[in-house]
GUZA-234454 format. One record per atom (N, C-alpha, C): residue in one letter; atom name; x, y, z. Coordinates in steps of 0.001 Angstrom, whole numbers, plus 500000, padded with zeros to 6 digits. Atoms other than C-alpha are relative to their C-alpha. Layout:
<rs>
<r><code>a</code><site>CA</site><px>X</px><py>Y</py><pz>Z</pz></r>
...
</rs>
This chain:
<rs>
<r><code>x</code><site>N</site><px>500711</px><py>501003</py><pz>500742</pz></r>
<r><code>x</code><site>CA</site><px>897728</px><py>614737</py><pz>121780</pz></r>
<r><code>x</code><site>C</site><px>499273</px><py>500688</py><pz>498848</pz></r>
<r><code>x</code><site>N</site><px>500533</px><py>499478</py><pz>501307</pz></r>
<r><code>x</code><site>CA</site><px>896708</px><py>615773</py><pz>118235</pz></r>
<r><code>x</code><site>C</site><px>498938</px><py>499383</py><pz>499251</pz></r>
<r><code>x</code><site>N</site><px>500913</px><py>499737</py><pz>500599</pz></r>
<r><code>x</code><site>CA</site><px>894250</px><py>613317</py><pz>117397</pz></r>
<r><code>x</code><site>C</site><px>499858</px><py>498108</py><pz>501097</pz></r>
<r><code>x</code><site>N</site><px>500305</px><py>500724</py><pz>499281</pz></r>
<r><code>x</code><site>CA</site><px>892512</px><py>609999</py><pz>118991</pz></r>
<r><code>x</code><site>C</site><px>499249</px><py>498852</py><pz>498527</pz></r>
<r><code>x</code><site>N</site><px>500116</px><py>501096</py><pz>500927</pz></r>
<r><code>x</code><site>CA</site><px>891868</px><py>606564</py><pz>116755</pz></r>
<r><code>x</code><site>C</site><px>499314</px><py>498790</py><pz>500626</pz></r>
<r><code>x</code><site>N</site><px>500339</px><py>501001</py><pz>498880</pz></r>
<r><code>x</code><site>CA</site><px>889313</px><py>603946</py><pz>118270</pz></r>
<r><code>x</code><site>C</site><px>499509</px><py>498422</py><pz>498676</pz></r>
<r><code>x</code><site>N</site><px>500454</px><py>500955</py><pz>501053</pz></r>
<r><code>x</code><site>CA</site><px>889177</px><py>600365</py><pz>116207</pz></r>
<r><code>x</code><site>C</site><px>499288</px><py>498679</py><pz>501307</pz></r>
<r><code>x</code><site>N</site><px>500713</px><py>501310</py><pz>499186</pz></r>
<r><code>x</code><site>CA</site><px>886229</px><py>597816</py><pz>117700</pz></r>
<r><code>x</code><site>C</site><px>499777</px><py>498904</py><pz>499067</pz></r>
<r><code>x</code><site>N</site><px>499822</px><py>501382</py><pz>500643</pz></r>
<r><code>x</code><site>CA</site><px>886553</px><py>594189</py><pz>116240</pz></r>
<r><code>x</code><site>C</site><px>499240</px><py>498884</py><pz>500550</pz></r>
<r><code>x</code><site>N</site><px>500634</px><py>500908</py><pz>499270</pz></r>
<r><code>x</code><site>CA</site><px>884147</px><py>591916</py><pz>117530</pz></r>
<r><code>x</code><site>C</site><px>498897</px><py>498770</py><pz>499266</pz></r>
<r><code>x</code><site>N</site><px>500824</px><py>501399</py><pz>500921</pz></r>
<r><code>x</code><site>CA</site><px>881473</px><py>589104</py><pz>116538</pz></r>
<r><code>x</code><site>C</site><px>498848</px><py>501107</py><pz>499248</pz></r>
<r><code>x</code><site>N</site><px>501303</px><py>499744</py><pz>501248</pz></r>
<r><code>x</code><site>CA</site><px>878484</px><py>590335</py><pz>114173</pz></r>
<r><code>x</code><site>C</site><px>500762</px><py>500915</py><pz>499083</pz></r>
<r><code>x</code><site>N</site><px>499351</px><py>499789</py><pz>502136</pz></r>
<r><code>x</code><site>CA</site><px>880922</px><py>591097</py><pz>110682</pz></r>
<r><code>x</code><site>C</site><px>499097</px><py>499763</py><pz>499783</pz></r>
<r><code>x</code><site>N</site><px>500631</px><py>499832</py><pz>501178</pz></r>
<r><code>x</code><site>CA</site><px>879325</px><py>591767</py><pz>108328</pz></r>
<r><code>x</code><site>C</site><px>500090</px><py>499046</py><pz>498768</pz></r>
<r><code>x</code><site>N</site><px>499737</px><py>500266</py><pz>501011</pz></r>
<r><code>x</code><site>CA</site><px>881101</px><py>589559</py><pz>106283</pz></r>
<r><code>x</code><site>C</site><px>500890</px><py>499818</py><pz>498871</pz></r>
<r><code>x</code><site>N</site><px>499088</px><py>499359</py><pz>501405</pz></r>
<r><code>x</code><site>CA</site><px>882928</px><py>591630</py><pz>103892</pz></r>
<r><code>x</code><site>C</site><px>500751</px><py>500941</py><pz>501040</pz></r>
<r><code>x</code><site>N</site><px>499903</px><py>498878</py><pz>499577</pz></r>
<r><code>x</code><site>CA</site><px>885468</px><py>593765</py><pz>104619</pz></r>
<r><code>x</code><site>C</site><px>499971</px><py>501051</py><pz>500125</pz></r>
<r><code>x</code><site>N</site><px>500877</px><py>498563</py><pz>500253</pz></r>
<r><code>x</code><site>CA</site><px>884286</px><py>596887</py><pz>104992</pz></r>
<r><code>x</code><site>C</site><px>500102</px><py>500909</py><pz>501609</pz></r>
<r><code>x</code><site>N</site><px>499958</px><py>499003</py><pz>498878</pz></r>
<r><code>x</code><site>CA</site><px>884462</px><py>599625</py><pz>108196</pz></r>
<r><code>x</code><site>C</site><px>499155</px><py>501139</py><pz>499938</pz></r>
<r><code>x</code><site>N</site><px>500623</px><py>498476</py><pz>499609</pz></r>
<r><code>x</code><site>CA</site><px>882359</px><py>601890</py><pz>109484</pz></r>
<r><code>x</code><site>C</site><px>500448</px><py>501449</py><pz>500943</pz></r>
<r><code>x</code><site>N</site><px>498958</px><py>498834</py><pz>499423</pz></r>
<r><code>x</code><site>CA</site><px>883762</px><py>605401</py><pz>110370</pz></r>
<r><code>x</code><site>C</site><px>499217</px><py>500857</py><pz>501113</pz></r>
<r><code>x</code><site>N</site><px>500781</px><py>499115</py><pz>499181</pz></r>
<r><code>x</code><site>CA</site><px>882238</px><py>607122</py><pz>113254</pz></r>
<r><code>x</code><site>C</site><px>500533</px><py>500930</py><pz>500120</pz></r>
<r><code>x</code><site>N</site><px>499485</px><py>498604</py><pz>500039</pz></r>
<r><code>x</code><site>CA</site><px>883091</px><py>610620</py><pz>113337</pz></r>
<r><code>x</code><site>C</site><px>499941</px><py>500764</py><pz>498663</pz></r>
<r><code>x</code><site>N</site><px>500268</px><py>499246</py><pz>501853</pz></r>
<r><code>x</code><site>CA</site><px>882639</px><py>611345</py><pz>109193</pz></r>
<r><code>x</code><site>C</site><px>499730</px><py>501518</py><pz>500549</pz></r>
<r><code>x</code><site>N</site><px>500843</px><py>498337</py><pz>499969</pz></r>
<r><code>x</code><site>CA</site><px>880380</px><py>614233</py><pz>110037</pz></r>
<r><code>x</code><site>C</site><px>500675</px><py>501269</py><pz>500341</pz></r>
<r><code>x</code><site>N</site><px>499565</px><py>499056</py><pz>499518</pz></r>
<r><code>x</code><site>CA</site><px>882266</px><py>616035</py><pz>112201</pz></r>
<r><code>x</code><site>C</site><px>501532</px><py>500031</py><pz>500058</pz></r>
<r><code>x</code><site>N</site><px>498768</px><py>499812</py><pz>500283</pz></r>
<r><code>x</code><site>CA</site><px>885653</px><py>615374</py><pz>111343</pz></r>
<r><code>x</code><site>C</site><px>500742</px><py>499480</py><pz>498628</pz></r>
<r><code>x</code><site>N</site><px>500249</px><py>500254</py><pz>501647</pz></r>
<r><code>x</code><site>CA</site><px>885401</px><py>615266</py><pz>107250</pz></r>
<r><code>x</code><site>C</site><px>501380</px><py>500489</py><pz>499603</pz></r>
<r><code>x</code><site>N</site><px>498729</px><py>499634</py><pz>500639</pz></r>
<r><code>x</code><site>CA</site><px>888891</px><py>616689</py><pz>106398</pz></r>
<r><code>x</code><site>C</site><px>501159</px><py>498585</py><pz>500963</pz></r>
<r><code>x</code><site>N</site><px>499475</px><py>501295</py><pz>499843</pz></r>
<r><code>x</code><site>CA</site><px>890313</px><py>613335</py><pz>108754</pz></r>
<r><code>x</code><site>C</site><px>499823</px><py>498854</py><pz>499763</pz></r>
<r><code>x</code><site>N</site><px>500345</px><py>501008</py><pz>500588</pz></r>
<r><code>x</code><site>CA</site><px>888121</px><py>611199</py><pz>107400</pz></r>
<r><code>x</code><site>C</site><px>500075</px><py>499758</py><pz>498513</pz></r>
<r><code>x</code><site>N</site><px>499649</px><py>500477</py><pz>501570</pz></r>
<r><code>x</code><site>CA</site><px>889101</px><py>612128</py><pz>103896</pz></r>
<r><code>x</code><site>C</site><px>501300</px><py>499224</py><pz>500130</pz></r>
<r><code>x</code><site>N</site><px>498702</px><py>500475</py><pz>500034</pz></r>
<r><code>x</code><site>CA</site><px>892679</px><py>611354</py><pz>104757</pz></r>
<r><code>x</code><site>C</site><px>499756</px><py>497836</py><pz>500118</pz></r>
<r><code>x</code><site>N</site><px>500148</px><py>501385</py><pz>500165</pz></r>
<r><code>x</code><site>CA</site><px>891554</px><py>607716</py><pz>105698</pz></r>
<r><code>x</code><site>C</site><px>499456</px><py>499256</py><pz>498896</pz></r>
<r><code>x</code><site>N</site><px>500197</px><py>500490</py><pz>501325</pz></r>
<r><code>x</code><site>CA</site><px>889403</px><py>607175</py><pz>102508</pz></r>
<r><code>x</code><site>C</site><px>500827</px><py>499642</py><pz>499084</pz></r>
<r><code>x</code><site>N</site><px>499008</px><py>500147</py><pz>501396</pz></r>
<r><code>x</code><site>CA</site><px>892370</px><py>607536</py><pz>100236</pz></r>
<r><code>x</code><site>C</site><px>500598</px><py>498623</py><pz>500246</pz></r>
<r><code>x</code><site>N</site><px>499459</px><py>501216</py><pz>499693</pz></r>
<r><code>x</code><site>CA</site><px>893470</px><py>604218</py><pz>101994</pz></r>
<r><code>x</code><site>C</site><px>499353</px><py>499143</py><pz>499989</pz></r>
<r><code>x</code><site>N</site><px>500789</px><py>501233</py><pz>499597</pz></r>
<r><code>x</code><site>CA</site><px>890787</px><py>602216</py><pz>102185</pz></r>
<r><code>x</code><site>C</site><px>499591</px><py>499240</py><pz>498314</pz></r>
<r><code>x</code><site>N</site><px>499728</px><py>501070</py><pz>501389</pz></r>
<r><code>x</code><site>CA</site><px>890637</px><py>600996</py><pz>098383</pz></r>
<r><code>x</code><site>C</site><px>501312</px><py>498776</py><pz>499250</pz></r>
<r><code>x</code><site>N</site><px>498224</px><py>500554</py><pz>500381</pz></r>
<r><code>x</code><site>CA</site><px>894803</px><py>600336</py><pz>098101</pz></r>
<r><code>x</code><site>C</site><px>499677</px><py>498566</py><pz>501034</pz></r>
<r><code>x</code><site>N</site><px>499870</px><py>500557</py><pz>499333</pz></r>
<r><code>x</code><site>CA</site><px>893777</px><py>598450</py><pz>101185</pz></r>
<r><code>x</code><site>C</site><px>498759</px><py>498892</py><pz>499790</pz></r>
<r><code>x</code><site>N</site><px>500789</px><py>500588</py><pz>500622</pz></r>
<r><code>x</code><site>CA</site><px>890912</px><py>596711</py><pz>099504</pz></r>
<r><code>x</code><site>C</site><px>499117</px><py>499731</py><pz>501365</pz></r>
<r><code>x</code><site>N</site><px>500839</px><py>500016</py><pz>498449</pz></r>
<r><code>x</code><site>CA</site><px>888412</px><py>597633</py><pz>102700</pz></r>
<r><code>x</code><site>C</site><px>499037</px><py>500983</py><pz>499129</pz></r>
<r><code>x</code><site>N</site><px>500749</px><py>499665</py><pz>500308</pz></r>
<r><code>x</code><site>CA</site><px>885100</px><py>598855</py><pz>101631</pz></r>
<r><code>x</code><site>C</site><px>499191</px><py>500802</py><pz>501324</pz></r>
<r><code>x</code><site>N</site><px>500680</px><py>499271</py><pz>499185</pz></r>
<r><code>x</code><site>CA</site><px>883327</px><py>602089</py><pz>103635</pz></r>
<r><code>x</code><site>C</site><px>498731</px><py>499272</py><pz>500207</pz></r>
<r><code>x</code><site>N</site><px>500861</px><py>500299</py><pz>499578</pz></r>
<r><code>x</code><site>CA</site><px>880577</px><py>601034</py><pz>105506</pz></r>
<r><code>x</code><site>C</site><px>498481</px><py>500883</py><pz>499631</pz></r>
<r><code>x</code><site>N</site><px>500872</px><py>498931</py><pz>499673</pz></r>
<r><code>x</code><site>CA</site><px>877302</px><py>603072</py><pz>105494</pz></r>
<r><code>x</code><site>C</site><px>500031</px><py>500636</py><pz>500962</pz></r>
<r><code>x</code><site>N</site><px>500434</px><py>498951</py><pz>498804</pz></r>
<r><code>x</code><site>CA</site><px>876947</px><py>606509</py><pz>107360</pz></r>
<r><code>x</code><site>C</site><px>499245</px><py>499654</py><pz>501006</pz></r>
<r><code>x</code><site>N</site><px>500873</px><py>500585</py><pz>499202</pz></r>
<r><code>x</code><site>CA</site><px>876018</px><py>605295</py><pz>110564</pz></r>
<r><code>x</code><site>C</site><px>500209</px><py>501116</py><pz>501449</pz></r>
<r><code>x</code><site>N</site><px>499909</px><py>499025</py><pz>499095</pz></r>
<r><code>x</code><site>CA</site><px>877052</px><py>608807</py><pz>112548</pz></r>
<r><code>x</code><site>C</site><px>498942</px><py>500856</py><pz>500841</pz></r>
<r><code>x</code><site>N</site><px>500829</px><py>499047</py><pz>499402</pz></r>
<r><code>x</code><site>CA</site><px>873542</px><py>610356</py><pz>113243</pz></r>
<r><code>x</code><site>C</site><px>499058</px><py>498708</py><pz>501138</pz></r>
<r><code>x</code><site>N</site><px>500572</px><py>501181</py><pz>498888</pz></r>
<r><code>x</code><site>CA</site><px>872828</px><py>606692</py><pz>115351</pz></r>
<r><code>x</code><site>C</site><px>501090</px><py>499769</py><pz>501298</pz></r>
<r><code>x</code><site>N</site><px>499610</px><py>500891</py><pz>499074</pz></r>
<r><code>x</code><site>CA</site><px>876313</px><py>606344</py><pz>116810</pz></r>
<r><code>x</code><site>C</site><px>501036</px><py>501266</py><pz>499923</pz></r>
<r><code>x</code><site>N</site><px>499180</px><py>498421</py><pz>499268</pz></r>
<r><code>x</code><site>CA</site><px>877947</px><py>609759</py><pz>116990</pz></r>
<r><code>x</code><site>C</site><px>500220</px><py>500237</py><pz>501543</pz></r>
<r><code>x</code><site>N</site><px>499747</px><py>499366</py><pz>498371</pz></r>
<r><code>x</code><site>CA</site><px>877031</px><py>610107</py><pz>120905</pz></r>
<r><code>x</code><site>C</site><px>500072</px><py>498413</py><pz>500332</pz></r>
<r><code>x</code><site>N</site><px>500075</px><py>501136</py><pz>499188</pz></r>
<r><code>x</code><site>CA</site><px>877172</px><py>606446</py><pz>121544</pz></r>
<r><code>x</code><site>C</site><px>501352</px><py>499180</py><pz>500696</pz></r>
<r><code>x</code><site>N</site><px>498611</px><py>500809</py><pz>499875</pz></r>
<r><code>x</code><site>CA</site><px>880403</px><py>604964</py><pz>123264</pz></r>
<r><code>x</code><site>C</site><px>500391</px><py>501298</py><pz>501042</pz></r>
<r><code>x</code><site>N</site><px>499380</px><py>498889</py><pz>499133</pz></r>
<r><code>x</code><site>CA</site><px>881891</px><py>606910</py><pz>126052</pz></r>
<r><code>x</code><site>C</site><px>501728</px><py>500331</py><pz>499929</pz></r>
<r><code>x</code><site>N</site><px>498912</px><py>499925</py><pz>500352</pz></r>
<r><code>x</code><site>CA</site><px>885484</px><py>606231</py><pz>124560</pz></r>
<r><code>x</code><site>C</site><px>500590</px><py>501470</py><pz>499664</pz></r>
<r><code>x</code><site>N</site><px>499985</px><py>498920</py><pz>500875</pz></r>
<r><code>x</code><site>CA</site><px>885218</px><py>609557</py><pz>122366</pz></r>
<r><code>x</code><site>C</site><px>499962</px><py>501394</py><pz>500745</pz></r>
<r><code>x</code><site>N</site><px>500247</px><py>498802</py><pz>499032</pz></r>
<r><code>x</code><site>CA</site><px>883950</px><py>611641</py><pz>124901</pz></r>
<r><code>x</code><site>C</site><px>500657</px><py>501146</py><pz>500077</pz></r>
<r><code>x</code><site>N</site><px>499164</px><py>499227</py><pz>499143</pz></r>
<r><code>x</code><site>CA</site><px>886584</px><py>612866</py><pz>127045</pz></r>
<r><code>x</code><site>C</site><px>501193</px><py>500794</py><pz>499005</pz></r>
<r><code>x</code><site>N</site><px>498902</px><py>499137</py><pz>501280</pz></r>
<r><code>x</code><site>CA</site><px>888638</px><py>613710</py><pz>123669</pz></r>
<r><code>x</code><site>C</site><px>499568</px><py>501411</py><pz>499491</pz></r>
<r><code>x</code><site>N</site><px>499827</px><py>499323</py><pz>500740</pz></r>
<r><code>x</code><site>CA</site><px>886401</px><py>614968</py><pz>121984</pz></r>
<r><code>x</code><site>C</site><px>499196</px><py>502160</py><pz>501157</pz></r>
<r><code>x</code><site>N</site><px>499738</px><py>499228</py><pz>499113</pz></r>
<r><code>x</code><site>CA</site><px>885738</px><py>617258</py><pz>125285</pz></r>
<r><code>x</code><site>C</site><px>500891</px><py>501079</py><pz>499755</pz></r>
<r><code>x</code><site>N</site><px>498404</px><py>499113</py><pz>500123</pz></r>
<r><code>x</code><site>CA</site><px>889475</px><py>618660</py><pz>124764</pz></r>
<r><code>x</code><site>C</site><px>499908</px><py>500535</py><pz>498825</pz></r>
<r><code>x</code><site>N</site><px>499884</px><py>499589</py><pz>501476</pz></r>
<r><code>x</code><site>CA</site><px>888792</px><py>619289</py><pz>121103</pz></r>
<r><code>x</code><site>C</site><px>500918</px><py>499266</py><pz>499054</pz></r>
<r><code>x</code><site>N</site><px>498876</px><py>500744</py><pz>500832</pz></r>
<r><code>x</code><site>CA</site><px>891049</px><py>616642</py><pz>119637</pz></r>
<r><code>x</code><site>C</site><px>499075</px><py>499184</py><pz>499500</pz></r>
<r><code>x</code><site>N</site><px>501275</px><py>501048</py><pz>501066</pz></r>
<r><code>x</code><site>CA</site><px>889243</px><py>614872</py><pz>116489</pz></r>
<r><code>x</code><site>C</site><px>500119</px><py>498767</py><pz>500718</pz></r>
<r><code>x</code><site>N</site><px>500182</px><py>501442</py><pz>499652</pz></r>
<r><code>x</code><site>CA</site><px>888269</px><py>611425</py><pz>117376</pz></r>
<r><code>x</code><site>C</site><px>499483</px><py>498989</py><pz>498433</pz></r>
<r><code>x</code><site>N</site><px>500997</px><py>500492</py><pz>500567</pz></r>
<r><code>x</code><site>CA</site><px>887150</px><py>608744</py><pz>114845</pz></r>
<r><code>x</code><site>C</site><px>500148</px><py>498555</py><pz>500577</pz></r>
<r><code>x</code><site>N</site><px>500111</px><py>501326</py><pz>499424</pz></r>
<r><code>x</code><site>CA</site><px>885951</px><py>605509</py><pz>115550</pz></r>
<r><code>x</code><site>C</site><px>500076</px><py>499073</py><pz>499024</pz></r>
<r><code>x</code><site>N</site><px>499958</px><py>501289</py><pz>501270</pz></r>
<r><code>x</code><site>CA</site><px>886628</px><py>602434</py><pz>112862</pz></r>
<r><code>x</code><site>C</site><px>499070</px><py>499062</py><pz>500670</pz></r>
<r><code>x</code><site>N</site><px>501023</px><py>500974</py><pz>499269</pz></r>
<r><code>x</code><site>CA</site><px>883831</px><py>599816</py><pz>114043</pz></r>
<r><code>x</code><site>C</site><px>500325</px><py>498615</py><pz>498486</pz></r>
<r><code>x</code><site>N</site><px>500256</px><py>501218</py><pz>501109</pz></r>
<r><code>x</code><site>CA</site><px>884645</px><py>596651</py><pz>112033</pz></r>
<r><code>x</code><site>C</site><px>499284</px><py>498820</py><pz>499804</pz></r>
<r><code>x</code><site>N</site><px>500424</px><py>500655</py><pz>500112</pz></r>
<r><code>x</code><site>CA</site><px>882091</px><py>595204</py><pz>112584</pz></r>
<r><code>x</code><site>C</site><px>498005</px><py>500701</py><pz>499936</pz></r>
<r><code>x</code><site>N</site><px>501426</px><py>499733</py><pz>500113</pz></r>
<r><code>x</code><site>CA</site><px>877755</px><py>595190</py><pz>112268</pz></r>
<r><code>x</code><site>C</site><px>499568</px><py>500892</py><pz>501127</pz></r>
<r><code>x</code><site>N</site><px>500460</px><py>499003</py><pz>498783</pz></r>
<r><code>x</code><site>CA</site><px>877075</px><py>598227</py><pz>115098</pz></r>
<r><code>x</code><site>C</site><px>498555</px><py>499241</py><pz>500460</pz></r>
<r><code>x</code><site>N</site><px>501691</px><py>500901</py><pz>499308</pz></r>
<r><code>x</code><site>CA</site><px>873456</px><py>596055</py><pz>115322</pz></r>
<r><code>x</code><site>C</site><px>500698</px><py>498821</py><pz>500970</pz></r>
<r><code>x</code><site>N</site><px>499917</px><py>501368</py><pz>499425</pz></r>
<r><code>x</code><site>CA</site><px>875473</px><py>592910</py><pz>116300</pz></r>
<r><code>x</code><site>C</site><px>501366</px><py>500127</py><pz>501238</pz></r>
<r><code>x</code><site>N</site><px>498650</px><py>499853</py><pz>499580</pz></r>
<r><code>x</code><site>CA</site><px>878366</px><py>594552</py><pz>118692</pz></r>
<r><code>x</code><site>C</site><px>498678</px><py>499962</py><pz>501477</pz></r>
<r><code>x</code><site>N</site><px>500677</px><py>500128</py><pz>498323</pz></r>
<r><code>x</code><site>CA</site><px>877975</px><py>593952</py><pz>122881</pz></r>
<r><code>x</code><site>C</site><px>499329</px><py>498789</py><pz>500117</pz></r>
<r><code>x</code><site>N</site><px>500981</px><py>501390</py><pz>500503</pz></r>
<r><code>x</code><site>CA</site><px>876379</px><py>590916</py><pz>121968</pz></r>
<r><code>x</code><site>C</site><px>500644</px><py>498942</py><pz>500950</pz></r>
<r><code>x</code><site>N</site><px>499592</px><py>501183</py><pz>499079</pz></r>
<r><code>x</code><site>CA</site><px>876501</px><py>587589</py><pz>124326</pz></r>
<r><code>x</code><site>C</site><px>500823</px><py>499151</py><pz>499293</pz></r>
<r><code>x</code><site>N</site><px>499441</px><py>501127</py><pz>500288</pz></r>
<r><code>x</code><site>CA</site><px>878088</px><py>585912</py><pz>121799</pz></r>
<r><code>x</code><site>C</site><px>501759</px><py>500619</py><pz>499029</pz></r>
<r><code>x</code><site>N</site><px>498837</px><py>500207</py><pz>499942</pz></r>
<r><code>x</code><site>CA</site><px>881415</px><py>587686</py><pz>121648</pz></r>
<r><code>x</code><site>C</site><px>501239</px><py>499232</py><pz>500469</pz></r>
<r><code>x</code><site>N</site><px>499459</px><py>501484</py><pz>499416</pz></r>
<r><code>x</code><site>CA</site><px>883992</px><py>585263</py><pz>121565</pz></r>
<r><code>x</code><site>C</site><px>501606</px><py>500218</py><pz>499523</pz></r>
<r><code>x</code><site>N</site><px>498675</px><py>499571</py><pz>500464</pz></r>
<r><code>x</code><site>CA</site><px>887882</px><py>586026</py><pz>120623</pz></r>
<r><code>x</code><site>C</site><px>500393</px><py>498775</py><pz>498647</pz></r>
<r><code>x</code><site>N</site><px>499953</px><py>500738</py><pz>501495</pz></r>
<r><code>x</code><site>CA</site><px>887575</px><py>583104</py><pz>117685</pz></r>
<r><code>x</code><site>C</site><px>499101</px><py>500460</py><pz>499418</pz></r>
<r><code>x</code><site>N</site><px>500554</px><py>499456</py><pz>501489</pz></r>
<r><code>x</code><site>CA</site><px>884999</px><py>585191</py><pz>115844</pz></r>
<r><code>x</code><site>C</site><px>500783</px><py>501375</py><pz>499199</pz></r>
<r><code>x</code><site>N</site><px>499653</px><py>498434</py><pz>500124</pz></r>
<r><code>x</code><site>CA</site><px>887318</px><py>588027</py><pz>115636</pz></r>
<r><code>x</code><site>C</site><px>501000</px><py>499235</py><pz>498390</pz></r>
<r><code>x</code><site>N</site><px>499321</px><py>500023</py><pz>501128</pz></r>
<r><code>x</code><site>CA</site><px>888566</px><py>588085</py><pz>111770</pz></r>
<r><code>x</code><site>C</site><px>501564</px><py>500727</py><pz>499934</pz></r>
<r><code>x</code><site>N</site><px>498405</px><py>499765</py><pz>499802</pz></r>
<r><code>x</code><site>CA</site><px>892772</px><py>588399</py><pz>111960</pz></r>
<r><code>x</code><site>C</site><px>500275</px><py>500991</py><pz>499134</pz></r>
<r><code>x</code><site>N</site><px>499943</px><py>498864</py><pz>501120</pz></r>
<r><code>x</code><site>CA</site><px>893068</px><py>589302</py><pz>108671</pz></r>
<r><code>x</code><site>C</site><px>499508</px><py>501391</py><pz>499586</pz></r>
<r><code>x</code><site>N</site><px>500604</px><py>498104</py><pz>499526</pz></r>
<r><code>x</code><site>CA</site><px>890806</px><py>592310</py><pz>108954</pz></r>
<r><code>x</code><site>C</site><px>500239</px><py>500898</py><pz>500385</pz></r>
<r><code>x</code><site>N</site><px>499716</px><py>499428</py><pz>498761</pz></r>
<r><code>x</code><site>CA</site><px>891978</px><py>593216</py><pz>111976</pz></r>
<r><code>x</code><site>C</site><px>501211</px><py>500878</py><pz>499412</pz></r>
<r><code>x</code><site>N</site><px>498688</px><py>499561</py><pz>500719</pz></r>
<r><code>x</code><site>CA</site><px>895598</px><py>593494</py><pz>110169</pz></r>
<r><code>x</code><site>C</site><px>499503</px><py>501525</py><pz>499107</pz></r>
<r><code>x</code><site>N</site><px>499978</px><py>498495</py><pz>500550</pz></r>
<r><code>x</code><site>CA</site><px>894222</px><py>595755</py><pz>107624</pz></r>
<r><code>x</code><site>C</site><px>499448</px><py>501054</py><pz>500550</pz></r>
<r><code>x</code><site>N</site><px>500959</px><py>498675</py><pz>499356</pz></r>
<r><code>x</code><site>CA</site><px>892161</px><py>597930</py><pz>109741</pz></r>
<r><code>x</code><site>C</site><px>501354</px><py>500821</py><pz>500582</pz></r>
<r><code>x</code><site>N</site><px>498600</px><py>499593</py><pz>499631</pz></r>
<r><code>x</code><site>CA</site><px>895392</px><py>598267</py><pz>111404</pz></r>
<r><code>x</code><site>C</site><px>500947</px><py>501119</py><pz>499882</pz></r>
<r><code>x</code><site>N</site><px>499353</px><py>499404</py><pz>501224</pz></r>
<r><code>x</code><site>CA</site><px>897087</px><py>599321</py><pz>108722</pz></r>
<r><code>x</code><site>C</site><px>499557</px><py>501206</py><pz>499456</pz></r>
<r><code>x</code><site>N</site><px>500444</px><py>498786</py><pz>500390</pz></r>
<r><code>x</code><site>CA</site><px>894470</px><py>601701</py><pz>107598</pz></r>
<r><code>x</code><site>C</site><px>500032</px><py>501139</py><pz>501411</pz></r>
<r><code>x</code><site>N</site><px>499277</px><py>499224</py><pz>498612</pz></r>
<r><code>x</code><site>CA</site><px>894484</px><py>603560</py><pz>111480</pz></r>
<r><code>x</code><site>C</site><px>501674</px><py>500466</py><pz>499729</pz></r>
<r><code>x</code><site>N</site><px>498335</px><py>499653</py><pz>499455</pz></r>
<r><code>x</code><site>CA</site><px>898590</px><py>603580</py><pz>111341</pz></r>
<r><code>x</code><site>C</site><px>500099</px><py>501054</py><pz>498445</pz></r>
<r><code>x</code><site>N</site><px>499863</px><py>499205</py><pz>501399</pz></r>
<r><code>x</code><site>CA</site><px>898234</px><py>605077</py><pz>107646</pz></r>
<r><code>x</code><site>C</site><px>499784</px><py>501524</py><pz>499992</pz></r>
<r><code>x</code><site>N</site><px>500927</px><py>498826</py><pz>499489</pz></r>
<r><code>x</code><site>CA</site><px>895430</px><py>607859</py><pz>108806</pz></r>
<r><code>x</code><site>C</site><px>501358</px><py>500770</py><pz>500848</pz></r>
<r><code>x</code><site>N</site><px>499036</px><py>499375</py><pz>499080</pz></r>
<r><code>x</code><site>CA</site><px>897551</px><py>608895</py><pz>111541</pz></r>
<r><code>x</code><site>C</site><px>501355</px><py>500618</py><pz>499637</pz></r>
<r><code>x</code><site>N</site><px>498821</px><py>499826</py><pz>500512</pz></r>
<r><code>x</code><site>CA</site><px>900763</px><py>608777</py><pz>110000</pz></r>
<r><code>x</code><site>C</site><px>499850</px><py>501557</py><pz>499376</pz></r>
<r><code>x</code><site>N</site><px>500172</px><py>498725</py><pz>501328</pz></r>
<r><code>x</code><site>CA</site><px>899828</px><py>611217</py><pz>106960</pz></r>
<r><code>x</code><site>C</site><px>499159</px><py>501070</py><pz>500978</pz></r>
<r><code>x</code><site>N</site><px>501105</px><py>499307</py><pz>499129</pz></r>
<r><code>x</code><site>CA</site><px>897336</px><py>613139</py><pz>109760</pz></r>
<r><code>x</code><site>C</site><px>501474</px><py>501188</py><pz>500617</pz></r>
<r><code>x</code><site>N</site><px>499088</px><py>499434</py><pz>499342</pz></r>
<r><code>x</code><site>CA</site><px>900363</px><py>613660</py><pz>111979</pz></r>
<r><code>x</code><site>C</site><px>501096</px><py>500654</py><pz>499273</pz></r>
<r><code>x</code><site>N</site><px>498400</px><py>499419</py><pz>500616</pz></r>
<r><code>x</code><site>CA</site><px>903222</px><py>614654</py><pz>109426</pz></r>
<r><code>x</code><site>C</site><px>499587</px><py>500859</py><pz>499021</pz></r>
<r><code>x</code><site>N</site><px>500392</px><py>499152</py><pz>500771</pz></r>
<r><code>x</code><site>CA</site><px>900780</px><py>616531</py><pz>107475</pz></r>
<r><code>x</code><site>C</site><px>500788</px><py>501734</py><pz>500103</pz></r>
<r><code>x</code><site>N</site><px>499291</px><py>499719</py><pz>499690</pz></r>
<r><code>x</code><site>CA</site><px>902449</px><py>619839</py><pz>106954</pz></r>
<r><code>x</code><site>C</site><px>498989</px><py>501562</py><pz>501115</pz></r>
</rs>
């Protein structure tokens, strides 16, 4: 396993589309590779929200345990996620698609890099 990709989609958007990257800090040469996609893909970076949610989520853990980068895409308000009023009709489709898209992109160019 060469690298680990976590996308959370849930109720409190923001809005706009836009993603927040968890892992920037510590894995800045994979998170450039995703930047170069996120304008073509008309998805706007979120604010640095790594020194609140770097250790938070136990998803990341066990990866980043092994030493295999992790990042996390959060597409949605990190204030408004876990929330009682997740509901599978607030989840934005279209979003979802491009977030998608930007993950399968990352990876792609990550993995075939030379």
């Amino acid at each position: 396993m060469k690298a680990m990709f976590w996308l959370d989609i849930r109720s409190g958007t923001t809005g706009e589309k836009e993603v927040f990257v968890v892992g920037s800090s510590v894995r800045p040469s994979l998170t450039q590779i995703s930047r170069k996609f996120l304008e073509p893909l008309g998805i706007k970076e979120g604010r640095n929200i790594d020194s609140s949610s770097i250790e938070f989520g136990k998803n990341r853990h066990p990866f980043r345990e092994k030493g295999i980068p992790t990042l996390d895409f959060l597409a949605s308000d990190p204030r408004g996620m876990l929330a009682s009023r997740d509901r599978p009709e607030s989840i934005d489709f279209e979003k979802l698609g491009d977030l998608t898209k930007l993950i399968y992109l990352t990876a792609y160019e990550f993995l075939t890099e030379p």
